[in-house]
C-alpha positions as CSV (number, residue, x, y, z in Angstrom):
1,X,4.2,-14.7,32.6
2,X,4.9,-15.1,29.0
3,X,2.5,-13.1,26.5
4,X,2.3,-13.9,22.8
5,X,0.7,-11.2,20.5
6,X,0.5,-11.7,16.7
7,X,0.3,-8.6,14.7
8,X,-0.4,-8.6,11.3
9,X,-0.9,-4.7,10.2
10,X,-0.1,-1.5,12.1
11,X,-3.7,-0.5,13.1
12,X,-3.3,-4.1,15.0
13,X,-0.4,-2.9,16.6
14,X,-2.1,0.2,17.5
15,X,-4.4,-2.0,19.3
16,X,-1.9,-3.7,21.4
17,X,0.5,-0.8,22.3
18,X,-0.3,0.4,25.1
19,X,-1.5,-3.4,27.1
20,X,2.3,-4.2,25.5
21,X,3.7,-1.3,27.8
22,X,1.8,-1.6,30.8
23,X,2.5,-6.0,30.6
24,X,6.3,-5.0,30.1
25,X,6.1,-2.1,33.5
26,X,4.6,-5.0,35.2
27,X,7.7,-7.4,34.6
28,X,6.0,-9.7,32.1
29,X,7.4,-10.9,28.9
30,X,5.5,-9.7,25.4
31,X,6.7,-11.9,22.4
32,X,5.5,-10.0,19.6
33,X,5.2,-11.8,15.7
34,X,4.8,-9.4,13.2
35,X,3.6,-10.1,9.4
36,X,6.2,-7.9,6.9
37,X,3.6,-6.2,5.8
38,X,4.2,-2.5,4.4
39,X,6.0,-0.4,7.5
40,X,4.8,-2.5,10.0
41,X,7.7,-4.3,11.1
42,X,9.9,-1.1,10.8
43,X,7.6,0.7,13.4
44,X,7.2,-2.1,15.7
45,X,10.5,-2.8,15.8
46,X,11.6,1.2,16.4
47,X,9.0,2.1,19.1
48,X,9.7,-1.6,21.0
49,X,13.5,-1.3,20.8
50,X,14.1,0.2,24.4
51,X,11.2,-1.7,26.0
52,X,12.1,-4.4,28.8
53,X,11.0,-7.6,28.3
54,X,9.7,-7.1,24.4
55,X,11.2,-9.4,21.9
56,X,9.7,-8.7,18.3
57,X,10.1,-11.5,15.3
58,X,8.9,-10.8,11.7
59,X,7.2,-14.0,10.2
60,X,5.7,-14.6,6.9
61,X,4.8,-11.6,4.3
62,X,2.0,-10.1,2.5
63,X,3.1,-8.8,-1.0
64,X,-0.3,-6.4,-1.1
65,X,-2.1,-8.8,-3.4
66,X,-5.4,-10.5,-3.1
67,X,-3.4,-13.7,-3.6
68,X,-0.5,-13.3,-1.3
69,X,-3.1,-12.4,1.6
70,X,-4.5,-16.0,1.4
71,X,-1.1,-17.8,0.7
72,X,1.3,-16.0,2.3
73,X,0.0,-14.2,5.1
74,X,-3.0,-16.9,5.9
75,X,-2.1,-20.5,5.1
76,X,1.8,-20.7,4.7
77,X,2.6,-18.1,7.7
78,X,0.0,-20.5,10.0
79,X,2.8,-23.5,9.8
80,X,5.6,-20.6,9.7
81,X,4.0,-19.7,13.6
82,X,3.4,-23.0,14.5
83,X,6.8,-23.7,14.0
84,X,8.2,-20.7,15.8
85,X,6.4,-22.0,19.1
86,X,8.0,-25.2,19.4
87,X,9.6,-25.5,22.6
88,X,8.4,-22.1,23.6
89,X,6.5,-21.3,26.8
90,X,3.4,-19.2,26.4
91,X,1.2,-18.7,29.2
92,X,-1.3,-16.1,27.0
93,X,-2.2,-15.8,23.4
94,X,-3.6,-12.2,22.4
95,X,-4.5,-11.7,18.9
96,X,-6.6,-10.4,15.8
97,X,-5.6,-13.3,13.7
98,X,-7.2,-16.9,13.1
99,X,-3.9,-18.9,13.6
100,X,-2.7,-17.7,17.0
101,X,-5.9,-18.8,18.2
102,X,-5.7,-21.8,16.3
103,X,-2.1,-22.5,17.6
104,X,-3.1,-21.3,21.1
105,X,-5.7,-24.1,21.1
106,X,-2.9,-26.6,20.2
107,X,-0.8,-25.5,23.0
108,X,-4.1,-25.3,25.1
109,X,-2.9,-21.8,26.8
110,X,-5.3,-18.9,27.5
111,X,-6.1,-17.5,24.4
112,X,-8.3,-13.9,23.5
113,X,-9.1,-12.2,20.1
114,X,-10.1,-9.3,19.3
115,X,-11.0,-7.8,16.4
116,X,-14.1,-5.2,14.8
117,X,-14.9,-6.6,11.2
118,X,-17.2,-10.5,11.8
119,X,-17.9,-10.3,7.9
120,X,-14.0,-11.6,7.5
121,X,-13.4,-15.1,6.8
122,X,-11.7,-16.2,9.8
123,X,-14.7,-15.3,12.5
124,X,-16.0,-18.9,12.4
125,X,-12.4,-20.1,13.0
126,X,-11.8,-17.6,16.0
127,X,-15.0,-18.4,17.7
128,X,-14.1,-22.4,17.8
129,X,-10.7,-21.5,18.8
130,X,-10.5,-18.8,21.3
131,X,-11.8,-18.5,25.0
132,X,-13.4,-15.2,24.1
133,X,-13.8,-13.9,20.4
134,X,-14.0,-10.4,21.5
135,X,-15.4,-7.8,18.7
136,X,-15.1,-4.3,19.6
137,X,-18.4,-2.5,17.4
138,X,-20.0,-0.9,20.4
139,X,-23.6,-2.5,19.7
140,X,-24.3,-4.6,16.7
141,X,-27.2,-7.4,18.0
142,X,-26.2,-9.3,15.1
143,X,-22.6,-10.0,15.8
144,X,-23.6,-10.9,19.4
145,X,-26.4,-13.4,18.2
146,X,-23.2,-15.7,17.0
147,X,-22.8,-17.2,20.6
148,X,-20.2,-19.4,21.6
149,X,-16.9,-17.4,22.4
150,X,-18.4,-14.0,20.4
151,X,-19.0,-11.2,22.4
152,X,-19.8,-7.5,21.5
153,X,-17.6,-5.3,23.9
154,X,-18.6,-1.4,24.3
155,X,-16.4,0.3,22.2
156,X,-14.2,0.2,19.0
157,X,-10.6,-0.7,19.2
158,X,-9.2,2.6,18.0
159,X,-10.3,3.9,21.6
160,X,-7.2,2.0,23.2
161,X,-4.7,4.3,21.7
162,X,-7.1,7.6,21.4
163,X,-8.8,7.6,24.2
164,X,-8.3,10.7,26.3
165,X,-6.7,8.5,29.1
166,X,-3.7,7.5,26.8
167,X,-3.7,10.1,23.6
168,X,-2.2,13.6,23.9
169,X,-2.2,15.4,20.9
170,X,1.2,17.4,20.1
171,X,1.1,20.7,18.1
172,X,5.0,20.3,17.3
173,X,4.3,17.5,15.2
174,X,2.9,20.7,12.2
175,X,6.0,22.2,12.2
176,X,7.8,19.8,10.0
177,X,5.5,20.4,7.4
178,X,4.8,23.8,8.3
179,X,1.2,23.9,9.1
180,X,-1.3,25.7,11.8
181,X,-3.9,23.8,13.9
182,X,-7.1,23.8,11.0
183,X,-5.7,25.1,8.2
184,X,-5.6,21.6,6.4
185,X,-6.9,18.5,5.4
186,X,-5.7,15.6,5.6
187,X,-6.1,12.9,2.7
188,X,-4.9,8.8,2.5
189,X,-5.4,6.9,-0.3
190,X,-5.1,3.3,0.7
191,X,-4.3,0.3,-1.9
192,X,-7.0,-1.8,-2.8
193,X,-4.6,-5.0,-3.2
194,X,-5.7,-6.7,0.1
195,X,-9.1,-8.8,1.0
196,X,-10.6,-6.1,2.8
197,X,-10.7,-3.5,0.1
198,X,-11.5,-6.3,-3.0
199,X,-14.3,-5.1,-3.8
200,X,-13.1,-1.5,-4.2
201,X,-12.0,1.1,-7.2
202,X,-8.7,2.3,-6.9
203,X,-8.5,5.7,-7.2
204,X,-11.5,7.0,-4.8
205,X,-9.5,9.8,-3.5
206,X,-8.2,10.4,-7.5
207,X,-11.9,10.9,-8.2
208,X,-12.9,13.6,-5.5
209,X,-9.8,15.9,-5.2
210,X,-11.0,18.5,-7.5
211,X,-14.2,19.1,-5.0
212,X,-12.0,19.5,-1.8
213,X,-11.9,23.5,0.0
214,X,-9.6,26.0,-2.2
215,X,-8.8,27.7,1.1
216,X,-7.5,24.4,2.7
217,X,-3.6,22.9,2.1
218,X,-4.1,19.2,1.6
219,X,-1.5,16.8,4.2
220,X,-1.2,13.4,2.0
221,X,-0.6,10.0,2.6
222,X,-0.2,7.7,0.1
223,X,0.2,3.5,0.3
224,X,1.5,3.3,-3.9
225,X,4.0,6.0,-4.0
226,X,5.0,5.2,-7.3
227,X,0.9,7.0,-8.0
228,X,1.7,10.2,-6.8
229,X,1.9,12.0,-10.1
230,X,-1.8,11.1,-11.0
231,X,-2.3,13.6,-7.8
232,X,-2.1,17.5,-7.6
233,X,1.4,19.1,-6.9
234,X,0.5,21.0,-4.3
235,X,-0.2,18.3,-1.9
236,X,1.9,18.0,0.8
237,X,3.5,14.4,1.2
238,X,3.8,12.9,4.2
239,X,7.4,12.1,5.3
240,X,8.0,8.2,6.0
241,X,8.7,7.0,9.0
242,X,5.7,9.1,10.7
243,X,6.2,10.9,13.4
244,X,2.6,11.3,15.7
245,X,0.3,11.0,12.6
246,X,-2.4,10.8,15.0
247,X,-1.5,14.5,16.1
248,X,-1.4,15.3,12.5
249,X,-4.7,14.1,12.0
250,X,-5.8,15.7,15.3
251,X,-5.4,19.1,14.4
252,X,-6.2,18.5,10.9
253,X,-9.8,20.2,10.0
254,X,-11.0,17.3,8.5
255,X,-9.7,13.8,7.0
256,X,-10.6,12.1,3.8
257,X,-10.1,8.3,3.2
258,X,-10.1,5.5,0.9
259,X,-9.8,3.4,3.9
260,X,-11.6,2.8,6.3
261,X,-9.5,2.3,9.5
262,X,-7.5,5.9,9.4
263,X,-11.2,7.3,8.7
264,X,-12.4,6.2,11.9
265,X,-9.5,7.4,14.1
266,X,-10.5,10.4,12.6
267,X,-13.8,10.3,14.0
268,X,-12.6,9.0,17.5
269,X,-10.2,11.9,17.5
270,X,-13.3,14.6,16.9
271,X,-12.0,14.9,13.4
272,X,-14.6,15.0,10.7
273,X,-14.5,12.4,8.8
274,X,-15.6,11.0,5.1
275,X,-15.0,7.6,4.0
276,X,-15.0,6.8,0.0
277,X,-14.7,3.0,0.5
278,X,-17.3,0.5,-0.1
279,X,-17.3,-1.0,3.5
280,X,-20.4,1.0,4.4
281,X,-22.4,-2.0,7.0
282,X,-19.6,-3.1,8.3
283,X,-20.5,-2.4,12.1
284,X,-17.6,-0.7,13.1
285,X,-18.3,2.1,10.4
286,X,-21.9,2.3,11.6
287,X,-20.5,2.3,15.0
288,X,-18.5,5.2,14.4
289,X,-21.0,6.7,12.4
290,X,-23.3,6.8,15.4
291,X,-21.1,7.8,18.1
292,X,-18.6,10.0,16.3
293,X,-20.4,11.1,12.9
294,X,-18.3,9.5,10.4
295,X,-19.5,10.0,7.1
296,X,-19.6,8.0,3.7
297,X,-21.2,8.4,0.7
298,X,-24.8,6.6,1.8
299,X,-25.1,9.5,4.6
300,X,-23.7,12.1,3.2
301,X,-23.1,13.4,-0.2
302,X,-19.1,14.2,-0.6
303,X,-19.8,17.8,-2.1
304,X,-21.8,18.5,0.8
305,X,-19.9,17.0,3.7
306,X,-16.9,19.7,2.2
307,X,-19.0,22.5,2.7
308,X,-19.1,21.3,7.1
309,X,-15.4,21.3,7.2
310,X,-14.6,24.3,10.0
311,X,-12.9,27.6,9.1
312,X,-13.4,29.0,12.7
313,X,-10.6,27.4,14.7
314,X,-12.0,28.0,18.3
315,X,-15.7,26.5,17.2
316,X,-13.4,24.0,15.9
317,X,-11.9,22.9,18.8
318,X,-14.4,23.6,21.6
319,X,-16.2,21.0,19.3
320,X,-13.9,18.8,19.1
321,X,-13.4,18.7,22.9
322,X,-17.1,17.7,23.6
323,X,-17.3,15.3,20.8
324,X,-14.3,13.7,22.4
325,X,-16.2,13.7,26.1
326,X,-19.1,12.2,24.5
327,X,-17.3,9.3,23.2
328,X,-15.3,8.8,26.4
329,X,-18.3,8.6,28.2
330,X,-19.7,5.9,26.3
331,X,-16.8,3.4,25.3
332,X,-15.6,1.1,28.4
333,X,-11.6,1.5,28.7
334,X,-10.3,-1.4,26.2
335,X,-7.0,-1.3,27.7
336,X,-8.4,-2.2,31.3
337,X,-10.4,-5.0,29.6
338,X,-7.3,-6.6,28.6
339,X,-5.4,-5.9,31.8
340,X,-8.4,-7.8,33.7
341,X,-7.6,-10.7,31.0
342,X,-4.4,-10.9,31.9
343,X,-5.0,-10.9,35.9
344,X,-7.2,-13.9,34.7
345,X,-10.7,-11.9,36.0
């Protein structure tokens, strides 16, 4: 069987990684489009390179402006994919973007979205288009009122690459910037130049750095590198290409975002967690609010959420652990889901 995924940003990715390896161990063959957007096609294409039976293409580009992510990535890269299928045989269609689905319908193959934010603009289009408009919030009535295609699945789509099942967190992955398990917290400061963040300040992180622990080293990522002098010296930078950020964040004692995806893995990794974005009832936020006690400026003041962060490691981590067991317990496995797709349940 042929499988066509469109990825259009790394979380995305994320997403699809490990149905892409278990599709491929199975003999199938995962065509993978990828928007050039920031680092994504440099991952995808490095952790896909030795995988049987993955071919990866990169089509269209978002320049990280409001405007580009109509033009670019939205309306031109729809005839840009359209165009890439002719004379290709798809048998599946997987995606978190409108025009897959809206090509998929063309082709009139088995087509599934998926996807945790139904305040975007494309949800009406995905609901016409796709077989099942799958929204991973873990319960959000409203969202599952939309009939049709919609439906509300038990978890939220971090879990398919952090779930216990398929995450192992690696202590080795410190050493390069010469940290211990704790002792550090880790800040991203995302750019605001995309529709999901324009209604947002730059700068949040800019605003709060004063207020975070003395006694803590600060691990930093940072979208607009050519900002980093507006930012204290002593931060440590991450190092591009990433190795295992999602250990680093793992064993970090806390994690600070201006966006909002990052601050959730957080969360689903047993990290505490503060998001300084504006995103506050979108229901994947509440979601990991609820289940995984992600904060944000509505729940928690920022100056008092700093005063949590841990400074005994083994409390630290025995908490961690059952946070992480809690969650497990209560999110279906994603991965599986898709599998069962794929078997044609």
């Amino acid at each position: 069987m042929t499988i066509w995924i469109d990825i259009c940003h790394t979380p995305q990715y994320n997403f699809y990684k490990q149905f892409i390896l278990r599709a491929s161990q199975d003999g199938h063959t995962v065509l993978l489009t990828v928007l050039d957007r920031g680092k994504t096609p440099t991952i995808v294409r490095s952790e896909m390179r030795d995988t049987r039976g993955v071919e990866v293409y990169v089509i269209g580009r978002h320049r990280m402006t409001k405007w580009s992510a109509i033009w670019d990535a939205n309306i031109l890269r729809l005839w840009q994919l359209w165009r890439w299928t002719r004379g290709r045989q798809i048998d599946l269609v997987l995606s978190n973007c409108m025009a897959a689905m809206i090509i998929g319908k063309r082709l009139g193959v088995r087509r599934y979205s998926f996807d945790d934010d139904p305040e975007t603009i494309d949800f009406l289009p995905k609901k016409w288009c796709s077989l099942e408009s799958n929204y991973c919030l873990y319960d959000d009535t409203k969202t599952a009122q939309a009939g049709g295609s919609v439906q509300v699945l038990h978890c939220l789509k971090e879990w398919s690459y952090l779930s216990p099942r398929v995450f192992e967190p690696h202590v080795e992955a410190l050493q390069v910037y010469g940290l211990q398990p704790k002792e550090y917290v880790f800040v991203r400061e995302v750019t605001v130049g995309t529709v999901n963040y324009a209604g947002q300040s730059s700068g949040a992180v800019l605003s709060v750095c004063d207020q975070l622990p003395k006694n803590k080293k600060v691990l930093f990522s940072l979208e607009e590198k050519e900002r980093r002098g507006f930012y204290p010296k002593d931060w440590i930078m991450l190092q591009e290409p990433v190795k295992d950020i999602h250990s680093l964040i793992y064993f970090s004692a806390g994690l600070v975002s201006s966006g909002d995806s990052m601050a959730r893995e957080a969360a689903l990794l047993g990290v505490p967690a503060y998001y300084l974005g504006v995103r506050h009832t979108m229901p994947a936020n509440r979601a990991a609010h609820t289940v995984a006690d992600l904060q944000n400026e509505e729940s928690m003041a920022f100056e008092q959420w700093v005063k949590t962060l841990p400074d005994n490691i083994t409390e630290a981590e025995e908490k961690q652990q059952r946070l992480r067991e809690k969650i497990d317990h209560e999110f279906i496995d994603i991965n599986q889901y898709m599998i069962d797709l794929l078997k044609g349940r």
